[in-house]
C-alpha atoms as one frame of an Amber mdcrd trajectory, in Angstrom:
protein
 -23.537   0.889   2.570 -20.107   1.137   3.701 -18.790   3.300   0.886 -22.256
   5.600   1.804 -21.193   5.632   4.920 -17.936   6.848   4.117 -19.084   9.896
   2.228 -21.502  10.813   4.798 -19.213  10.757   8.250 -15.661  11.086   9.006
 -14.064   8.548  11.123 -14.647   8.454  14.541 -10.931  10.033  16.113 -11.109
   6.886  18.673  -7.916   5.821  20.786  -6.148   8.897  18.557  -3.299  10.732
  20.465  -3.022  14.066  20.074  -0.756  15.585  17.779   2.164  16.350  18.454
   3.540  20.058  19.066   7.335  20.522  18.954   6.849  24.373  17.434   6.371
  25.038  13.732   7.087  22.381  10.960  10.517  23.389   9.655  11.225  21.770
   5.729  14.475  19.617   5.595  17.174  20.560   4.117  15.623  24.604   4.031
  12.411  26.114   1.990  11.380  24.711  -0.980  11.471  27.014  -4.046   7.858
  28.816  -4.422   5.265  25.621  -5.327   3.587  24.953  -8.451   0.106  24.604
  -8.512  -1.374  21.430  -9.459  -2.480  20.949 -12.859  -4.908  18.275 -11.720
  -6.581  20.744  -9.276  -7.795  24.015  -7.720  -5.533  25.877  -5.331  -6.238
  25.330  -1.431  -8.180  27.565  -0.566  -6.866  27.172   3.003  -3.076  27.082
   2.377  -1.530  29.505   4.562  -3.952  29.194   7.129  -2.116  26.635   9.278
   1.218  25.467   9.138   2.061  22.276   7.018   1.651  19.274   9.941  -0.910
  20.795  11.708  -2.601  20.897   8.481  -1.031  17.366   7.753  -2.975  15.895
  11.088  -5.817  17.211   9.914  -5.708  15.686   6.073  -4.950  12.665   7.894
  -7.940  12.372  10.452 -10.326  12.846   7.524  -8.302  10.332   4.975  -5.794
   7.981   6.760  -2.954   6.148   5.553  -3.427   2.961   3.546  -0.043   1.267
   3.896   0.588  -0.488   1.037   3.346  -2.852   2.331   4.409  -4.096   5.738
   6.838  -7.144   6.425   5.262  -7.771   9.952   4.505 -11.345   9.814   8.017
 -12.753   9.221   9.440 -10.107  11.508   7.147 -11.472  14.362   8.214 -14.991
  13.660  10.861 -13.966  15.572  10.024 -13.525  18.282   9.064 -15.110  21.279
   6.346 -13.197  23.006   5.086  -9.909  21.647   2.425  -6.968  22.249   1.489
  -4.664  19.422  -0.993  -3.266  21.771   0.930  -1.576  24.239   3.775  -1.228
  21.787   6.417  -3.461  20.896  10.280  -2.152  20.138  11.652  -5.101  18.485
   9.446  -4.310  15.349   8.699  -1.346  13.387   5.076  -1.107  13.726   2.628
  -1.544  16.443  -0.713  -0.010  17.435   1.105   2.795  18.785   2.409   4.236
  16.215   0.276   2.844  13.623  -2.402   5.446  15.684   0.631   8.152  15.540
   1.126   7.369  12.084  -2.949   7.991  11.563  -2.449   4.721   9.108  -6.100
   3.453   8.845  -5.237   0.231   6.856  -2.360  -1.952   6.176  -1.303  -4.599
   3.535   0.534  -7.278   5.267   2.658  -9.202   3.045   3.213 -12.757   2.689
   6.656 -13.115   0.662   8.734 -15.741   1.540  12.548 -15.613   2.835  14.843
 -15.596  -0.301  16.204 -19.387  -0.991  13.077 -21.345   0.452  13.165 -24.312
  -1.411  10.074 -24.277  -4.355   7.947 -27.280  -2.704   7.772 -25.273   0.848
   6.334 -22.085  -0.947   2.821 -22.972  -0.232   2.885 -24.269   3.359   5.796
 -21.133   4.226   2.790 -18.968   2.621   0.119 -20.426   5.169   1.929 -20.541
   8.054   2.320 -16.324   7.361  -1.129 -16.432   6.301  -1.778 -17.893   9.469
   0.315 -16.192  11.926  -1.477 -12.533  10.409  -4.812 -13.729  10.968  -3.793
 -14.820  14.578  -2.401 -11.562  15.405  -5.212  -9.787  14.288  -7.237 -11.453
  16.282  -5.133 -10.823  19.311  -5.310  -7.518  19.069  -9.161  -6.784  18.501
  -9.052  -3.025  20.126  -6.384  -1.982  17.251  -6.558  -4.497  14.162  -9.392
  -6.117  12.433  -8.754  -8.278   8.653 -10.890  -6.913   5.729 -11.549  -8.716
   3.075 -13.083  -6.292   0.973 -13.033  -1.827   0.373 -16.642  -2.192   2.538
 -14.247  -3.854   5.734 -11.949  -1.531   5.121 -14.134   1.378   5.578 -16.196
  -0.295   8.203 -12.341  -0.590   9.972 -11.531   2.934   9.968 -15.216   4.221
  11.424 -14.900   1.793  13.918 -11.484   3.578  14.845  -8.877   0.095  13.991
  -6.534  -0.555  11.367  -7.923  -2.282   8.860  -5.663  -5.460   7.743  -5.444
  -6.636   4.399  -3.990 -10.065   4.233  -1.078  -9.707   0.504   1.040  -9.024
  -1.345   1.495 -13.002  -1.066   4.653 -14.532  -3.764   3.134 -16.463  -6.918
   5.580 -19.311  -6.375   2.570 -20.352  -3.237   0.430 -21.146  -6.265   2.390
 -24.292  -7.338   1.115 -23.644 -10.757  -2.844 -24.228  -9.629  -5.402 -22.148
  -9.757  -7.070 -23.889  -6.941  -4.778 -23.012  -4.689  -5.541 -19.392  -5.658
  -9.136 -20.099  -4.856  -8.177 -21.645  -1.421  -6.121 -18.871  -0.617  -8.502
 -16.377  -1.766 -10.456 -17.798   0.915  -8.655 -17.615   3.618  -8.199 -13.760
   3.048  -5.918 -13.035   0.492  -6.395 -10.271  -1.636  -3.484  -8.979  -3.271
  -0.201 -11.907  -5.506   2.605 -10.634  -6.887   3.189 -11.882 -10.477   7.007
 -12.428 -10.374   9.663 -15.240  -9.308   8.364 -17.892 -11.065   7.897 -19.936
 -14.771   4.495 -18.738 -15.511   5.404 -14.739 -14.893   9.263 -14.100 -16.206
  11.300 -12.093 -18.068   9.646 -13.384 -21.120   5.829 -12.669 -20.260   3.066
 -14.175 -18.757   2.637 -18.121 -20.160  -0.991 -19.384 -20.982  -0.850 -20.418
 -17.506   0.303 -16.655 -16.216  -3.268 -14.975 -18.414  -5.427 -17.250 -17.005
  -4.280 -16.783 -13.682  -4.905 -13.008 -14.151  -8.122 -13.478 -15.323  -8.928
 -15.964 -12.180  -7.812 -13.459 -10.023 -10.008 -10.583 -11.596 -12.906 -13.259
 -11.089 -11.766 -13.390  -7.530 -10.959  -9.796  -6.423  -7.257 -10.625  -5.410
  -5.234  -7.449  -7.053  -2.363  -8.209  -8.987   0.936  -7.011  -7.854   3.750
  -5.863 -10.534   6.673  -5.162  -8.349   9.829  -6.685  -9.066   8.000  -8.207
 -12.142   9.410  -7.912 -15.733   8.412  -5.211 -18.417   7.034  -8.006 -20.513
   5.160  -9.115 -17.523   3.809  -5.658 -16.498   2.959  -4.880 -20.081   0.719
  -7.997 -20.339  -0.817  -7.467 -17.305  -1.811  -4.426 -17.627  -3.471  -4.984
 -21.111  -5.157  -8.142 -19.844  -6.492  -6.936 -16.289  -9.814  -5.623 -15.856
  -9.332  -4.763 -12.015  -6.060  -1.906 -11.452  -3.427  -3.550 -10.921  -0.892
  -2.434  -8.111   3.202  -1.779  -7.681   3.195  -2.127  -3.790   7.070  -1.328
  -3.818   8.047   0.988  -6.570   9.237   4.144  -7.190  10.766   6.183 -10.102
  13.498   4.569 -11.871  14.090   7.453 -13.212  15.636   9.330  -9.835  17.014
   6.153  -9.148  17.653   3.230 -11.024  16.778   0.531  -8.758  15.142  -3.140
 -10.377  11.699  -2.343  -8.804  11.157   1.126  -9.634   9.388   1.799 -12.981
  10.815   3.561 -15.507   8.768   6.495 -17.144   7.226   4.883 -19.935   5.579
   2.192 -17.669   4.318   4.260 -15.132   2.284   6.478 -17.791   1.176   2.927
 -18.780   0.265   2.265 -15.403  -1.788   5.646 -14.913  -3.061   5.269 -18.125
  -4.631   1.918 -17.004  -5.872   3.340 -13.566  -3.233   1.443 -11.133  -1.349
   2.311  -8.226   2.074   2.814  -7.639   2.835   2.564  -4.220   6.180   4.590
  -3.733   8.178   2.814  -0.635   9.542   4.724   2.365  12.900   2.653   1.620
  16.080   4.256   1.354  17.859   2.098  -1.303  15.160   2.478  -3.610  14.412
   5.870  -2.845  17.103   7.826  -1.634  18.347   8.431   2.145  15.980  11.218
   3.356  12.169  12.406   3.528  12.628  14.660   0.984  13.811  12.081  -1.614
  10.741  10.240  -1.123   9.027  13.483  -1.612  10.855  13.729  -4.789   9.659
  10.241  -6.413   5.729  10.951  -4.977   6.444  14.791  -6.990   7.955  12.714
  -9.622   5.614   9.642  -9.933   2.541  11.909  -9.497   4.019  14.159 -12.412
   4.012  10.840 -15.097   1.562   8.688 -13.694  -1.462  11.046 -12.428  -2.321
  11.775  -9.055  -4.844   9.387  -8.980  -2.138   6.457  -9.408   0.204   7.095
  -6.940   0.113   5.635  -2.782   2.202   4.674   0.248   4.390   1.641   1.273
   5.819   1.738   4.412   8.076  -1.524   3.733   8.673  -1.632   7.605   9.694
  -4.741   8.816  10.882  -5.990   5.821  14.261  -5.762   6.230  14.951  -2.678
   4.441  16.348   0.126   5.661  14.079   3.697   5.787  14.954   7.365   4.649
  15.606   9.820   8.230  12.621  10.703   9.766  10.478   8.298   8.590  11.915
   5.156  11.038   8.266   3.789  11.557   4.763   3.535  11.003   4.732   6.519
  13.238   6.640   9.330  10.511   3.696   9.940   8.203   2.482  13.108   8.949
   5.834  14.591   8.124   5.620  13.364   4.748   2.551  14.818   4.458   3.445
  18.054   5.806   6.982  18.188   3.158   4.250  17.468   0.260   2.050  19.992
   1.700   4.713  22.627   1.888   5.755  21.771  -2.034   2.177  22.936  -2.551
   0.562  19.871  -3.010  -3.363  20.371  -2.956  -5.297  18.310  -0.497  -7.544
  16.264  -2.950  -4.234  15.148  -4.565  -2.642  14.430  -0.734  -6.317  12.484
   0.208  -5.916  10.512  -3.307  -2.469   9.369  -2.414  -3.189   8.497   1.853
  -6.472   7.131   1.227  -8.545   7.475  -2.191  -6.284   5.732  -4.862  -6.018
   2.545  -2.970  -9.816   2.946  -1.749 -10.539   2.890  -5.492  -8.704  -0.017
  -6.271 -10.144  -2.390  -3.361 -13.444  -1.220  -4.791 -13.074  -1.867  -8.148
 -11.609  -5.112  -7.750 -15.011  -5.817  -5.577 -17.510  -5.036  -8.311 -15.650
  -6.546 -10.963 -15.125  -9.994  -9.238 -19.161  -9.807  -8.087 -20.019  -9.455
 -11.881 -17.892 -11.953 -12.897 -18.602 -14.218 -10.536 -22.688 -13.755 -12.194
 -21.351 -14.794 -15.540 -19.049 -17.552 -14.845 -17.625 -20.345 -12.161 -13.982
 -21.297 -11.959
């Protein structure tokens, strides 16, 4: 009913600020050379019309942001008292600018701190687990946790940020697949298949497929970043649910260990997942146009129905100028926009791609669930 819903209404504009109006959207860096059409749909008929972040607010109202990655739970371990929902400077995101940022859902991950001993993993990934579930529910006016693409939606007409509790690391597992099911449970929805004996540089073990296939079963998404080619390749030929990259861009604009090279993200389109290009400047590049480059880029190999956002705020890493929090969206929308990106495209990569994914996961783990028990 939810995704009926969806098709039927747009989203209330509840608790939205206005937009902002500092005069006309000027491109970085100077104008763009004249924009190619896409080849994967008709021109907008209402380019021209409006200039690119007006038009970008508007895109945006209809088909938010679905942040792909977002380091908030560690980075409010931190701290002693906080308030996303009056706003809250020691941290990159709050309600605030989440609202500024029109971001209508957000994928808080669970990774753990690099060195944690291998016997904490678990009870390090609960206690994060935890913490996001009690800061949703602190902040009931802004956030609300979906477990499924029907909550999501639900979220976003009901004018909050939709929380989805993952990418959690696969070293939380402890090489059980009833700890999957547990955590499953408690709201996770997305692992990351690296960092650990069953998902290497040589593969998925026995262990690693039938973890895949438990998660299909499941609906918790699979997560390839930072995994190995021999890892990504399996996956991808074993999954039945997309699969996602929640932190990776083109390694082929810059040759960082997390962004895909060419050959895997046509693998990756080909297969209908999602890379989710992060607004990080060491794996991207130092400005808003570089990111524009790898979405150009990623969109160009992949498909423009496999590529999203990752914010990677509060992670630790730092971010390309002008996009220093949840709040610099629109801009990036309005830079693609002026390269002559067509809205379907733009409403695929905010909104529809990772939509798609939560969905499919859905159906696929209620069918399998029909057929079969742990």
């Amino acid at each position: 009913m939810a995704d009926l819903q969806d098709e039927l209404h747009d989203p209330p504009e509840v608790h939205e600020p206005p937009v902002p109006r500092t005069g006309p959207y000027v491109p970085r860096g100077g104008p763009d050379p004249q924009p190619q059409p896409s080849a994967h749909a008709e021109p907008d008929p209402g380019a021209g019309r409006a200039d690119p972040l007006e038009r970008a607010y508007a895109l945006l109202g209809r088909c938010p942001v679905a942040d792909g990655y977002s380091g908030l739970p560690r980075a409010l371990r931190e701290l002693p008292w906080y308030d996303l929902q009056l706003g809250e400077s020691a941290v990159d995101t709050d309600v605030p600018r989440l609202r500024r940022g029109r971001v209508g859902a957000l994928f808080c991950a669970l990774h753990l701190p690099e060195g944690l001993a291998s016997d904490r993993a678990l009870g390090a990934t609960l206690e994060q687990l935890d913490l996001a579930r009690a800061v949703v529910a602190a902040h009931p006016e802004g956030l609300r946790l979906a477990r499924t693409a029907g909550e999501v939606l639900d979220a976003r007409n009901c004018g909050r940020v939709a929380v989805v509790l993952g990418p959690a690391t696969a070293a939380a597992l402890d090489g059980s697949l009833a700890v999957l099911r547990v955590l499953h449970s408690l709201g996770l929805r997305v692992l990351t298949l690296a960092g650990t004996s069953w998902a290497s540089e040589a593969g998925l073990t026995r262990f690693g497929e039938e973890a895949v296939r438990e998660m299909n079963r499941l609906g918790v998404l699979a997560d390839l970043s930072g995994a190995s080619d021999a890892t990504i390749g399996r996956a991808l030929a074993l999954s039945r649910t997309p699969v996602l990259a929640t932190r990776s861009a083109a390694r082929a604009l810059r040759p960082h260990p997390d962004n895909l090279p060419d050959g895997l993200l046509a693998e990756l389109g080909a297969a209908g997942g999602v890379c989710m290009v992060p607004l990080a400047a060491e794996q991207t590049g130092p400005a808003l146009r570089d990111v524009a480059d790898h979405l150009d880029h990623v969109r160009a190999v992949a498909g423009p129905g496999s590529v999203a956002l990752s914010g990677t705020y509060d992670s630790g890493a730092a971010h390309p100028q002008g996009l220093a929090d949840a709040s610099g969206y629109p801009h990036l929308i309005a830079e693609l926009l002026d390269r002559g990106w067509p809205e379907p495209d733009l409403a695929l990569l905010t909104w529809g791609n990772v939509q798609r994914a939560l969905r499919t996961a859905d159906f696929t783990a209620r069918a399998a669930q029909e057929r079969k028990g742990p």
